[in-house]
N, CA, C and O atoms as a GROMACS GRO file, in nm:
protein
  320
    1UNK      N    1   0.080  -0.120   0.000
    1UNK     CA    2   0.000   0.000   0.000
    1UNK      C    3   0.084   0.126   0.000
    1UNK      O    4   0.046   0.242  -0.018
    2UNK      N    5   0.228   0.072   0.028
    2UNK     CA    6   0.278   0.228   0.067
    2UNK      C    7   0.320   0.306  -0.091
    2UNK      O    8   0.322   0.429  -0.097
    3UNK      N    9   0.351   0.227  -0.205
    3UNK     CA   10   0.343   0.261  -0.364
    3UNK      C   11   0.184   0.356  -0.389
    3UNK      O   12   0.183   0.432  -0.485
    4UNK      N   13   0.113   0.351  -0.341
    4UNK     CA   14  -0.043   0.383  -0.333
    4UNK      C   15  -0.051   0.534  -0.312
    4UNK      O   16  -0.126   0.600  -0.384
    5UNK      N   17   0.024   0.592  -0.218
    5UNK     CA   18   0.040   0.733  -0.147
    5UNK      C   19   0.082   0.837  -0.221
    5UNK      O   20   0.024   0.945  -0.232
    6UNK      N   21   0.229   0.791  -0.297
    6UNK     CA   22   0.234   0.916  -0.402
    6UNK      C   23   0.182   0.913  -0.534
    6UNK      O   24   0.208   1.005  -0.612
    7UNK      N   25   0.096   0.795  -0.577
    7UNK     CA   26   0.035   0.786  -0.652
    7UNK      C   27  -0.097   0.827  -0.643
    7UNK      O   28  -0.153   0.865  -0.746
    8UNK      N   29  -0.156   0.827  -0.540
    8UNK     CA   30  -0.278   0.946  -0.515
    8UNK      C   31  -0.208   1.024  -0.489
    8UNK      O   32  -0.225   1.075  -0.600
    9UNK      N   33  -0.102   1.123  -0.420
    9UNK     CA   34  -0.103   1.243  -0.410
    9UNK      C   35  -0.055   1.337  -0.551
    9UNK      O   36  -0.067   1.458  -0.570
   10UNK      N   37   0.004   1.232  -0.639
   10UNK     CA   38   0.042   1.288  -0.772
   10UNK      C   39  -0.091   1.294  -0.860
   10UNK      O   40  -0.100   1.375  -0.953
   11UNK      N   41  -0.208   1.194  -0.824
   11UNK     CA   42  -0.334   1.212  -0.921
   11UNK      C   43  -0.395   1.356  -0.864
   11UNK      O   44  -0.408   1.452  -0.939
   12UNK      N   45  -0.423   1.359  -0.757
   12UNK     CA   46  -0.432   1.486  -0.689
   12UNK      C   47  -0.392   1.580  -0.738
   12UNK      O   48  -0.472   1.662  -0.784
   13UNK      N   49  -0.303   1.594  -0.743
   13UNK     CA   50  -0.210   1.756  -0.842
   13UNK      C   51  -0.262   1.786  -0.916
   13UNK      O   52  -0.319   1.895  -0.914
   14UNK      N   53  -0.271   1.679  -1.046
   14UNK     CA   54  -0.327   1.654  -1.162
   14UNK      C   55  -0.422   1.720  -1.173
   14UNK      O   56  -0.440   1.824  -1.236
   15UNK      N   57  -0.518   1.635  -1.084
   15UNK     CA   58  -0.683   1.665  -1.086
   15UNK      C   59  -0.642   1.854  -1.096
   15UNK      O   60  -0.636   1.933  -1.190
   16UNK      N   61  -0.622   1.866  -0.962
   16UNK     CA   62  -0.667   1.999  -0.888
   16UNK      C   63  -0.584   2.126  -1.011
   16UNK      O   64  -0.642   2.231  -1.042
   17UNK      N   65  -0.438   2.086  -1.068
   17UNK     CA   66  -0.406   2.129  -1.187
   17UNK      C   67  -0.481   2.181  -1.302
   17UNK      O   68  -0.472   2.293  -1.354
   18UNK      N   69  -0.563   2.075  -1.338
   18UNK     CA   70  -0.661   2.031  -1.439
   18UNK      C   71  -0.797   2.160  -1.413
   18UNK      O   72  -0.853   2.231  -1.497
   19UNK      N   73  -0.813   2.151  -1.284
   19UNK     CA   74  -0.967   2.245  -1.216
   19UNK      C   75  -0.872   2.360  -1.207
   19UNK      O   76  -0.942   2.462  -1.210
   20UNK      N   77  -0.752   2.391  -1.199
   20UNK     CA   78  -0.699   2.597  -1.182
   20UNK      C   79  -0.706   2.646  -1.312
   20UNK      O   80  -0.743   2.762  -1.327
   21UNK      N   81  -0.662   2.544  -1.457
   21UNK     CA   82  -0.635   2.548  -1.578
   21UNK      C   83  -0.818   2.605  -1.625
   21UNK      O   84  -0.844   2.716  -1.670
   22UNK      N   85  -0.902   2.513  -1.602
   22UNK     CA   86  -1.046   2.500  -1.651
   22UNK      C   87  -1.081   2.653  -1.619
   22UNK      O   88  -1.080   2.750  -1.695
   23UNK      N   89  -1.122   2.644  -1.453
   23UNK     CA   90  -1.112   2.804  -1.430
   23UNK      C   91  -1.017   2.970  -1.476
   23UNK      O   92  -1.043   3.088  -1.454
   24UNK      N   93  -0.931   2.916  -1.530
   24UNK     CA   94  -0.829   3.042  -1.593
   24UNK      C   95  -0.906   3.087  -1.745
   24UNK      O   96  -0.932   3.200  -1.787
   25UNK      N   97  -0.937   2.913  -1.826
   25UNK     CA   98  -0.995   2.920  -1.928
   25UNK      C   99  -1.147   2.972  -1.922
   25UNK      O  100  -1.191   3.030  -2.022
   26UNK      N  101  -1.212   2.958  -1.833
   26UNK     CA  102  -1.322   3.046  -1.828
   26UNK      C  103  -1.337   3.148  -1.719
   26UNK      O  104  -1.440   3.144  -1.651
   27UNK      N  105  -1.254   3.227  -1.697
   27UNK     CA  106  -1.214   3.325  -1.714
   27UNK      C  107  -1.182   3.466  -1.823
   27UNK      O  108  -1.219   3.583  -1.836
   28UNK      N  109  -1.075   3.351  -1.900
   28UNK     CA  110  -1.074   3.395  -2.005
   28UNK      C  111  -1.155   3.398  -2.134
   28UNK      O  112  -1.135   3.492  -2.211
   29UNK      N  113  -1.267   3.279  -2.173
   29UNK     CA  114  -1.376   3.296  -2.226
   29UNK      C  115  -1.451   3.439  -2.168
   29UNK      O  116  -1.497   3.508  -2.258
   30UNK      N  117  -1.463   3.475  -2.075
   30UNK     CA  118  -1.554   3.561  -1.998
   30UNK      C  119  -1.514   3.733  -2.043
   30UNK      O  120  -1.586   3.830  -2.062
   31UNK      N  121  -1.353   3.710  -2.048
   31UNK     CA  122  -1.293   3.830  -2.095
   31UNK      C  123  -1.301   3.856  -2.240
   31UNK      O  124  -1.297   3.973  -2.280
   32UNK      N  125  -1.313   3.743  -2.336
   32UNK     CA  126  -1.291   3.736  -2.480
   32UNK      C  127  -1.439   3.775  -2.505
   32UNK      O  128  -1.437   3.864  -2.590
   33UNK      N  129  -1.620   3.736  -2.452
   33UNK     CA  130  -1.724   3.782  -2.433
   33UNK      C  131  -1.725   3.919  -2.407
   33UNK      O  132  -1.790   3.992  -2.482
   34UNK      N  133  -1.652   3.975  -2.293
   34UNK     CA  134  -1.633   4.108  -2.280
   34UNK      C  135  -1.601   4.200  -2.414
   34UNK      O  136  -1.665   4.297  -2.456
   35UNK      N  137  -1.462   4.129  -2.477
   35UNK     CA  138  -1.441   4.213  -2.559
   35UNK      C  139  -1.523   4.246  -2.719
   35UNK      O  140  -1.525   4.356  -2.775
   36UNK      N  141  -1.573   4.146  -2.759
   36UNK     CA  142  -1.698   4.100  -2.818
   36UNK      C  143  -1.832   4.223  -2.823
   36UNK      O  144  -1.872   4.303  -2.907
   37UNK      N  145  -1.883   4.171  -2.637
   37UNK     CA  146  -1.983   4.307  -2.670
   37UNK      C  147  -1.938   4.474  -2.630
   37UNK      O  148  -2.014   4.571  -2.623
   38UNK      N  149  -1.780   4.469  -2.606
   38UNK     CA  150  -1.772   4.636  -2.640
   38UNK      C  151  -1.736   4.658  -2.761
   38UNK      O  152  -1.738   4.774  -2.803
   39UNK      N  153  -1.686   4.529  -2.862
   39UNK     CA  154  -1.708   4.573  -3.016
   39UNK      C  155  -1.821   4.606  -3.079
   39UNK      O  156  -1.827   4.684  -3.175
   40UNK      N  157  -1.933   4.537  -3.016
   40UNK     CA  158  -2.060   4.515  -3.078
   40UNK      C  159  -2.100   4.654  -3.018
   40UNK      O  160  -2.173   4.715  -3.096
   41UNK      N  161  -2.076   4.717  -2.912
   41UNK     CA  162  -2.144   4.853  -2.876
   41UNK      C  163  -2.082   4.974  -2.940
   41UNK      O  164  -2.112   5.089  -2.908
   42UNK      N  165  -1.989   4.941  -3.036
   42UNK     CA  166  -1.911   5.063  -3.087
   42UNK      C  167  -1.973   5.031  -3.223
   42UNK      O  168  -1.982   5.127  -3.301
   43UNK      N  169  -2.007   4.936  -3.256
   43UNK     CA  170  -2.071   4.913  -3.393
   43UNK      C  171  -2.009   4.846  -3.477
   43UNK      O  172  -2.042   4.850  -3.595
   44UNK      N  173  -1.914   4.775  -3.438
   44UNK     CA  174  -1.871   4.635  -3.541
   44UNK      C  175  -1.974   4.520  -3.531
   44UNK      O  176  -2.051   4.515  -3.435
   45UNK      N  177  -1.977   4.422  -3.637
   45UNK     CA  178  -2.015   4.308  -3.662
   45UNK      C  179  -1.922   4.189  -3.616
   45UNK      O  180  -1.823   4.144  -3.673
   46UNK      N  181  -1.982   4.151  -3.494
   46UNK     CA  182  -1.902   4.024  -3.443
   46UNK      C  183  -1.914   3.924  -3.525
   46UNK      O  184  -1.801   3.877  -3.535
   47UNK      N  185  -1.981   3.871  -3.584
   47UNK     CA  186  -1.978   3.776  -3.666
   47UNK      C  187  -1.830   3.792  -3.765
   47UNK      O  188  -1.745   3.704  -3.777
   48UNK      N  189  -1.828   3.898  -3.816
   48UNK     CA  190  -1.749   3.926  -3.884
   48UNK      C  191  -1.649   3.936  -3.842
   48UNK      O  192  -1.558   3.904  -3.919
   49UNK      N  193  -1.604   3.990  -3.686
   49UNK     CA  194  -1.452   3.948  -3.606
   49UNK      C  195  -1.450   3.795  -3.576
   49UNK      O  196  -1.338   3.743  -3.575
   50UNK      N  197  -1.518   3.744  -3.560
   50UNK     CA  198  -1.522   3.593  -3.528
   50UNK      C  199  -1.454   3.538  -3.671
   50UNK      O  200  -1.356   3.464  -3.677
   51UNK      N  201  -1.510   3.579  -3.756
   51UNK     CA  202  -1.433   3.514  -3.896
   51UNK      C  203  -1.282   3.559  -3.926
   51UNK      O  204  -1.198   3.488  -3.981
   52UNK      N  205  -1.257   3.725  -3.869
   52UNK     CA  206  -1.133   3.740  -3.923
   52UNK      C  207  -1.024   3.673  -3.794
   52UNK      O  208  -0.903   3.676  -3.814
   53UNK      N  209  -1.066   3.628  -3.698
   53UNK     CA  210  -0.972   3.580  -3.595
   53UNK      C  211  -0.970   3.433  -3.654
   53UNK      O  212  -0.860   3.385  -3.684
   54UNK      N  213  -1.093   3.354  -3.674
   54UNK     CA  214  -1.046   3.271  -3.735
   54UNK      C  215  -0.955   3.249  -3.865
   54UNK      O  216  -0.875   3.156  -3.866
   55UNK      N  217  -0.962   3.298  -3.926
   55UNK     CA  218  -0.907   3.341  -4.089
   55UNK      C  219  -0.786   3.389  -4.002
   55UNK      O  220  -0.732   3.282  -4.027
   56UNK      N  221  -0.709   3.442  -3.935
   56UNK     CA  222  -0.568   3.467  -3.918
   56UNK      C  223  -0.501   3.375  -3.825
   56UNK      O  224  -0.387   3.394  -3.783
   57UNK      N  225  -0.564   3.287  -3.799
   57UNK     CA  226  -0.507   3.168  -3.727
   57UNK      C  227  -0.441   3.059  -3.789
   57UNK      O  228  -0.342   2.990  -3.764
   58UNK      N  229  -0.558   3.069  -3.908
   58UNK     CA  230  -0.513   2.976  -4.035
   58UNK      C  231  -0.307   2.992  -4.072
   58UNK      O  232  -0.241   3.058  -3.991
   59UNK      N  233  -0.244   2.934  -4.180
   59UNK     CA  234  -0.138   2.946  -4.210
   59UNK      C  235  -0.185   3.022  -4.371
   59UNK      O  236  -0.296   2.987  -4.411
   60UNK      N  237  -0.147   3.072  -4.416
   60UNK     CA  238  -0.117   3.158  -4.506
   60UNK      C  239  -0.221   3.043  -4.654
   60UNK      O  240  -0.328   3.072  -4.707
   61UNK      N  241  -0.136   2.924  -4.678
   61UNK     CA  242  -0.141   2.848  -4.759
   61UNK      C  243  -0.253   2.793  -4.728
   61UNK      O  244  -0.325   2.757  -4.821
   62UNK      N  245  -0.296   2.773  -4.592
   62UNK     CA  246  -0.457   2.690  -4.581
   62UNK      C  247  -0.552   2.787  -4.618
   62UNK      O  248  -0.649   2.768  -4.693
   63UNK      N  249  -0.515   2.908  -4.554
   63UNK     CA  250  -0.624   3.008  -4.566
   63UNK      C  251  -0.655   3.001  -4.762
   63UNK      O  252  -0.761   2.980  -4.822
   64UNK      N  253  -0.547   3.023  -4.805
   64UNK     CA  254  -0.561   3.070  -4.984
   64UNK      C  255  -0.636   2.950  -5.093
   64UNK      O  256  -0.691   2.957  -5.203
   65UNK      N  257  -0.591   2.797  -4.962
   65UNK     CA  258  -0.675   2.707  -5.049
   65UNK      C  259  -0.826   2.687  -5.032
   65UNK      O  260  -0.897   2.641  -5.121
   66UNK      N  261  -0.873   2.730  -4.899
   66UNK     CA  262  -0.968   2.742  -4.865
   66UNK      C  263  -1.059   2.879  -4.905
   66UNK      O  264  -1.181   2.889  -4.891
   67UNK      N  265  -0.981   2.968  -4.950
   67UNK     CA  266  -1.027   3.078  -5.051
   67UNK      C  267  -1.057   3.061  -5.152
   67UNK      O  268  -1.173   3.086  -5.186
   68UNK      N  269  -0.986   3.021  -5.222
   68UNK     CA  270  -0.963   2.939  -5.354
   68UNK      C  271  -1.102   2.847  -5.423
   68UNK      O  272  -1.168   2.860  -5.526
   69UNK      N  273  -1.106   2.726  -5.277
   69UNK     CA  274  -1.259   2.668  -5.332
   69UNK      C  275  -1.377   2.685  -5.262
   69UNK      O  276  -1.480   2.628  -5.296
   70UNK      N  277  -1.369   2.779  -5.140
   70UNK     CA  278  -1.495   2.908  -5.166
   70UNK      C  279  -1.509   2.977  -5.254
   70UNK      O  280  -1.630   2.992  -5.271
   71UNK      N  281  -1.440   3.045  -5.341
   71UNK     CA  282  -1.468   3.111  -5.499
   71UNK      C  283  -1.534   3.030  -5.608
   71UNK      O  284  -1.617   3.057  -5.694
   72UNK      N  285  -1.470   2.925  -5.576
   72UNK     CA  286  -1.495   2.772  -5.671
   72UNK      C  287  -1.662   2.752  -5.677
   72UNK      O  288  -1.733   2.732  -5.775
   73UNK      N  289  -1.687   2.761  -5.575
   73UNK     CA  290  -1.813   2.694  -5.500
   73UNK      C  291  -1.960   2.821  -5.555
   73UNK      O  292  -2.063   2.803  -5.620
   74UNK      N  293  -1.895   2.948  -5.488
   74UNK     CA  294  -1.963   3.042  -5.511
   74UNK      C  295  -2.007   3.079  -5.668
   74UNK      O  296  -2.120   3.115  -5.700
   75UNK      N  297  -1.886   3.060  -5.763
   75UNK     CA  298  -1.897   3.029  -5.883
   75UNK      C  299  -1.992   2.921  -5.946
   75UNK      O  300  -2.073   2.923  -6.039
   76UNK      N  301  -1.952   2.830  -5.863
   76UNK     CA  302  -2.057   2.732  -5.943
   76UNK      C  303  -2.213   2.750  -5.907
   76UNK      O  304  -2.300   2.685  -5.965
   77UNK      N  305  -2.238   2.839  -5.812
   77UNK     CA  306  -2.357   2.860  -5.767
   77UNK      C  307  -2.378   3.023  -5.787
   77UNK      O  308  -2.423   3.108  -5.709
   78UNK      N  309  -2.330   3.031  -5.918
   78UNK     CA  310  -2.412   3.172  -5.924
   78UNK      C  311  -2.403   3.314  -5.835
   78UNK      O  312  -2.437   3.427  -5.871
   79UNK      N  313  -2.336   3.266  -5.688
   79UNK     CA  314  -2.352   3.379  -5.568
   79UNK      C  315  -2.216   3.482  -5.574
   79UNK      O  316  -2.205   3.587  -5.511
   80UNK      N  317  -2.118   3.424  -5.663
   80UNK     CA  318  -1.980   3.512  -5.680
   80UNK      C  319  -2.004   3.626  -5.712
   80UNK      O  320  -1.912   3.706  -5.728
   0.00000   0.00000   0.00000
């Protein structure tokens, strides 16, 4: 049993690690919401920051292929 002790007190860490991390992250969800609706009260379109944060996360080359056959698409449907 005595192998048993720092093996719960190391799952322990873990855990309680795991629950400071969760809480930091919503936290920070809470702050990224914040910043959101003081865009939206100055008069931007969040939808539209939501896309360009996504779109600059991308790498250069994913973004252009994924441009590429959204044009494709839009083309073939008339909406280009």
């Amino acid at each position: 049993m005595a192998d048993a002790e720092p093996t719960d007190d190391r799952l322990r860490l873990l855990i309680e690690r795991v629950e400071r991390l969760e809480e930091e992250k919503k936290g920070i969800a809470d702050d990224i919401r914040d910043v959101y609706a003081e865009a939206k009260a100055v008069g931007y379109d969040v939808k539209i920051m939501r896309q360009i944060v996504r779109l600059r996360k991308m790498k250069p080359d994913d973004r252009r292929e994924m441009e590429t056959i959204l044009d494709t698409y839009k083309a073939a449907l008339g909406i280009g």
